[in-house]
C-alpha positions as CSV (number, residue, x, y, z in Angstrom):
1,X,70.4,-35.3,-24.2
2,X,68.8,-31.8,-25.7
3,X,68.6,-31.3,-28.8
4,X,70.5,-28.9,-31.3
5,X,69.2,-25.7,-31.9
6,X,70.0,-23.7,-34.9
7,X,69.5,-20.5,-36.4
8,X,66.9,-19.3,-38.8
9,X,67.8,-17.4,-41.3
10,X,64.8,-14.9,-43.0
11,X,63.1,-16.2,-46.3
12,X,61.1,-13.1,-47.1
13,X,60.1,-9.3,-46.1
14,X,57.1,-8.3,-47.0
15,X,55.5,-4.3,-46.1
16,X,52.0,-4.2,-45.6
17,X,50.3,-1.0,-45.7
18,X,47.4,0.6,-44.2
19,X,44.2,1.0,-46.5
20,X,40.6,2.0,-45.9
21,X,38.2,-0.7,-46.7
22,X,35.2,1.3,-46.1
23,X,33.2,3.9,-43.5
24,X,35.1,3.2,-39.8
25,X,37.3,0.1,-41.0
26,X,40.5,0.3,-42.0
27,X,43.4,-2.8,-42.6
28,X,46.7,-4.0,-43.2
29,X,46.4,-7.2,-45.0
30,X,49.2,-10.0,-44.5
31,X,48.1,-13.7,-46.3
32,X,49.4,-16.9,-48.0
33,X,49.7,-14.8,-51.0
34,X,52.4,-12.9,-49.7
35,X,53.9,-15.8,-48.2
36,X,52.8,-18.7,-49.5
37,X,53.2,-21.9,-47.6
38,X,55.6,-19.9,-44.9
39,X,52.5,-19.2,-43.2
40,X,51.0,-22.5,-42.2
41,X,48.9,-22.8,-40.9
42,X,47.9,-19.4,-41.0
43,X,45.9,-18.2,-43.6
44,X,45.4,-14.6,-43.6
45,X,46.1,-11.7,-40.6
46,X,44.5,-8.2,-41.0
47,X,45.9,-5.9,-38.9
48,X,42.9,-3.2,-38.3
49,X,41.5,-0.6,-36.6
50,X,37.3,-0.5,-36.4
51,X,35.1,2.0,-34.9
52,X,31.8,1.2,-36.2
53,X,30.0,-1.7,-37.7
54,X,31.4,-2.9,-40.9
55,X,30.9,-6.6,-41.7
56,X,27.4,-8.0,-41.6
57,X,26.7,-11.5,-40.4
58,X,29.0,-13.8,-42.3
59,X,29.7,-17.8,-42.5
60,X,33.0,-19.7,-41.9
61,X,33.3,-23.3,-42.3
62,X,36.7,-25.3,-42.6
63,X,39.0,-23.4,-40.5
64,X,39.1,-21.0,-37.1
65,X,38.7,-17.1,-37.5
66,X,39.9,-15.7,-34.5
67,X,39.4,-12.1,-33.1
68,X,42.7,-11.0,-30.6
69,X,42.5,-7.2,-29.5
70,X,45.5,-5.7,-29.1
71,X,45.9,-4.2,-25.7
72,X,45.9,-0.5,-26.7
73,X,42.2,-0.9,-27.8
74,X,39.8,1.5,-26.5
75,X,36.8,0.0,-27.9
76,X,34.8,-3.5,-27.0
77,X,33.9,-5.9,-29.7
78,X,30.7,-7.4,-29.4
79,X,30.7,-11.0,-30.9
80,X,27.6,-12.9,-31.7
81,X,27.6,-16.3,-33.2
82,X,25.5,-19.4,-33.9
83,X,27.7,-21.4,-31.2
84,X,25.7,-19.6,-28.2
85,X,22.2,-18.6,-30.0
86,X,23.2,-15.1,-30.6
87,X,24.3,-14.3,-27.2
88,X,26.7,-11.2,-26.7
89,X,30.2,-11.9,-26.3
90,X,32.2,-8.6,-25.1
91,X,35.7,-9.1,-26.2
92,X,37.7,-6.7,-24.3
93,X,41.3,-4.8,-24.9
94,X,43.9,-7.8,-24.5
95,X,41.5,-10.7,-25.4
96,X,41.3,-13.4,-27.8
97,X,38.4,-14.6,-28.6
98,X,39.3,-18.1,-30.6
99,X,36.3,-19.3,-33.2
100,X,36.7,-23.1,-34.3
101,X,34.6,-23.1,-37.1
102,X,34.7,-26.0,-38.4
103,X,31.7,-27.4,-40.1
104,X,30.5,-24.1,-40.2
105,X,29.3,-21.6,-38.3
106,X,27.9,-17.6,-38.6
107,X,28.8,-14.8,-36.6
108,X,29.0,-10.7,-36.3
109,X,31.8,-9.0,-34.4
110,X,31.2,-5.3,-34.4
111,X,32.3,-2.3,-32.1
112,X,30.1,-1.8,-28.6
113,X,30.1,1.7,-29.1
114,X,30.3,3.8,-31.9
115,X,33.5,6.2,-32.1
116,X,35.5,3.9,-30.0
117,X,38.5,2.6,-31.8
118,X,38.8,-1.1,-32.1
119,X,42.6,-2.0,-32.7
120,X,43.5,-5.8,-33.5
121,X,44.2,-8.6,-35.4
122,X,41.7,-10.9,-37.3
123,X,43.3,-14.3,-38.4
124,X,41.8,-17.3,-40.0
125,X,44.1,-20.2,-38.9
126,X,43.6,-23.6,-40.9
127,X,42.0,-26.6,-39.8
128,X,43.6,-30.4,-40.8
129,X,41.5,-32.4,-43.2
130,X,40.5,-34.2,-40.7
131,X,39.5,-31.9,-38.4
132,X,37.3,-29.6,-41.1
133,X,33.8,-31.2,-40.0
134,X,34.0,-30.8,-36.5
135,X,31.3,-29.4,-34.3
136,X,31.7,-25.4,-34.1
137,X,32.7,-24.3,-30.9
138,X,34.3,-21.3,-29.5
139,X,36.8,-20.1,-26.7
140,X,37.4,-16.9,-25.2
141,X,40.5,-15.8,-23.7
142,X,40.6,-12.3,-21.1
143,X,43.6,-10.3,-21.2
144,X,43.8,-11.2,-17.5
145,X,43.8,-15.1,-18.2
146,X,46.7,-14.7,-20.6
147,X,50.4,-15.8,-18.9
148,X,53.3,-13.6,-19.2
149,X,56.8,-13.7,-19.0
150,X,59.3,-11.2,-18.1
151,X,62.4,-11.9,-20.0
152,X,66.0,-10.2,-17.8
153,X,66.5,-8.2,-21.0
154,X,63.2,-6.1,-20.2
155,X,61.1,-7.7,-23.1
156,X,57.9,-8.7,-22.2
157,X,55.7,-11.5,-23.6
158,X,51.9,-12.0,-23.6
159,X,51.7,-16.3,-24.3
160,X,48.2,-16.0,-26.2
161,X,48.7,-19.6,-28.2
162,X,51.0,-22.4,-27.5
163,X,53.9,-21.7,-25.6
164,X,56.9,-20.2,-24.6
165,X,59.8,-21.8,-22.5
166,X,58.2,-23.3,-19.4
167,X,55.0,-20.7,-19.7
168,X,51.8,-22.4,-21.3
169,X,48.8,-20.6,-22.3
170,X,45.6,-21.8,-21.2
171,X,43.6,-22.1,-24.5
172,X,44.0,-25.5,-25.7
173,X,43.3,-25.4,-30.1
174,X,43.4,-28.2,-32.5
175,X,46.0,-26.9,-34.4
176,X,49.2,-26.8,-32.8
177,X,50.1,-22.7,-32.9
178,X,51.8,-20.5,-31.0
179,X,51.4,-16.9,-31.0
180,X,53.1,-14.2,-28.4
181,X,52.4,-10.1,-28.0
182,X,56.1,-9.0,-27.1
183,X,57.1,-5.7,-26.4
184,X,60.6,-5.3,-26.6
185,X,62.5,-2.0,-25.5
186,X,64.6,-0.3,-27.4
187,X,68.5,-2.4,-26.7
188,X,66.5,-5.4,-25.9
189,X,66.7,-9.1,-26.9
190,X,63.7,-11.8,-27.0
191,X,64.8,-14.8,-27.6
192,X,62.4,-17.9,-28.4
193,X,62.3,-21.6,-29.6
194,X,60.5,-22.2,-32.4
195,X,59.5,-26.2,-32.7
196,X,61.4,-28.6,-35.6
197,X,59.9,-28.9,-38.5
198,X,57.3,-25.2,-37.8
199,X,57.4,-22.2,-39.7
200,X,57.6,-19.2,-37.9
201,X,57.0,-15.4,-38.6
202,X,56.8,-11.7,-37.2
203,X,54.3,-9.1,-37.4
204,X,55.8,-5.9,-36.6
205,X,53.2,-3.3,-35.7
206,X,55.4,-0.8,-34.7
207,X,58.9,0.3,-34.3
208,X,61.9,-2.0,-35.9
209,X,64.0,-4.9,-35.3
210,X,67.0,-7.1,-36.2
211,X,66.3,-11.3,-36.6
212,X,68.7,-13.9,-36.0
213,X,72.4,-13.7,-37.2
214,X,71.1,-11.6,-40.4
């Protein structure tokens, strides 16, 4: 027997805007203080664009800062962390690259090339108690590794985290999340299961949309 699905209705809408945090970086700030507890177990998304160097080497500890490039990048990001002895990481246009920081790590993530606009998401995504201490470890996902699924209605969805339908993405995290790039045309529909119990949310980075039977 399936179960019952039933329709969501929207809780909040929130605008973020656009603002220059300094020389070459500039972000669109969505966190649990808009949200609150609606987010969980996200923590914080900025939605930026980067074209030089910005943040020095930092620490995390507790949670997983992840880096996922949106595919209209033209820049690289090199990453350098603690996990692989400061060896570059080149996260390409389309990539995730997926830090578990856990008992703590430090890293760098700044443009390969100067001039070369970097256009993503950052997101710290929380970590259960009991999974705060955990060795730091690291996964990176290439655009090309990343599943998607071509809905009749001519959306298209890029399965970075979790899942959607029958597709599974391939990066396995600690925290159960799911989290899909979907382009929908203009006329379109995309419709997706969101899991008992889960709170669920949309980033719109461009364009607009109607949700559910609102």
């Amino acid at each position: 027997m399936s179960a019952s699905r039933v329709s969501r209705r929207v809780a909040k809408v929130f605008q973020s805007k656009m603002g220059r945090m300094g020389p070459g970086f500039e972000a669109a700030q969505v966190g649990t203080h808009n949200f609150t507890k609606n987010m969980d177990p996200f923590l914080n998304i900025d939605h930026f664009h980067m074209d030089r160097p910005f943040f020095p080497p930092h620490p995390h500890a507790g949670f997983c800062p992840v880096t996922f490039s949106l595919e209209d990048s033209v820049g690289i990001v090199h990453n350098r962390d603690t996990v692989h002895d400061g060896i570059v990481s080149e996260i390409g246009p389309g990539d995730i690259f997926f830090s578990t920081a856990g008992s703590g790590l430090m890293h760098e993530e700044i443009p390969a090339e100067v001039g070369k606009n970097v256009h993503g998401l950052q997101m710290f995504i929380n970590l259960s108690a009991k999974n705060k201490e955990v060795k730091p470890k690291t996964d990176h996902l290439k655009a090309s590794q990343i599943p998607i699924v071509q809905e009749e209605s001519g959306a298209r969805a890029r399965v970075v985290l979790g899942k959607h339908g029958d597709t599974q993405s391939p990066l396995q995290t600690l925290t159960p999340v799911t989290l899909l790039d979907v382009k929908i045309p203009k006329g379109a529909s995309f419709p997706h299961v969101v899991p008992q119990g889960w709170n669920a949310f949309l980033l719109v980075l461009g364009g607009s949309l109607s949700v559910g039977p609102d």
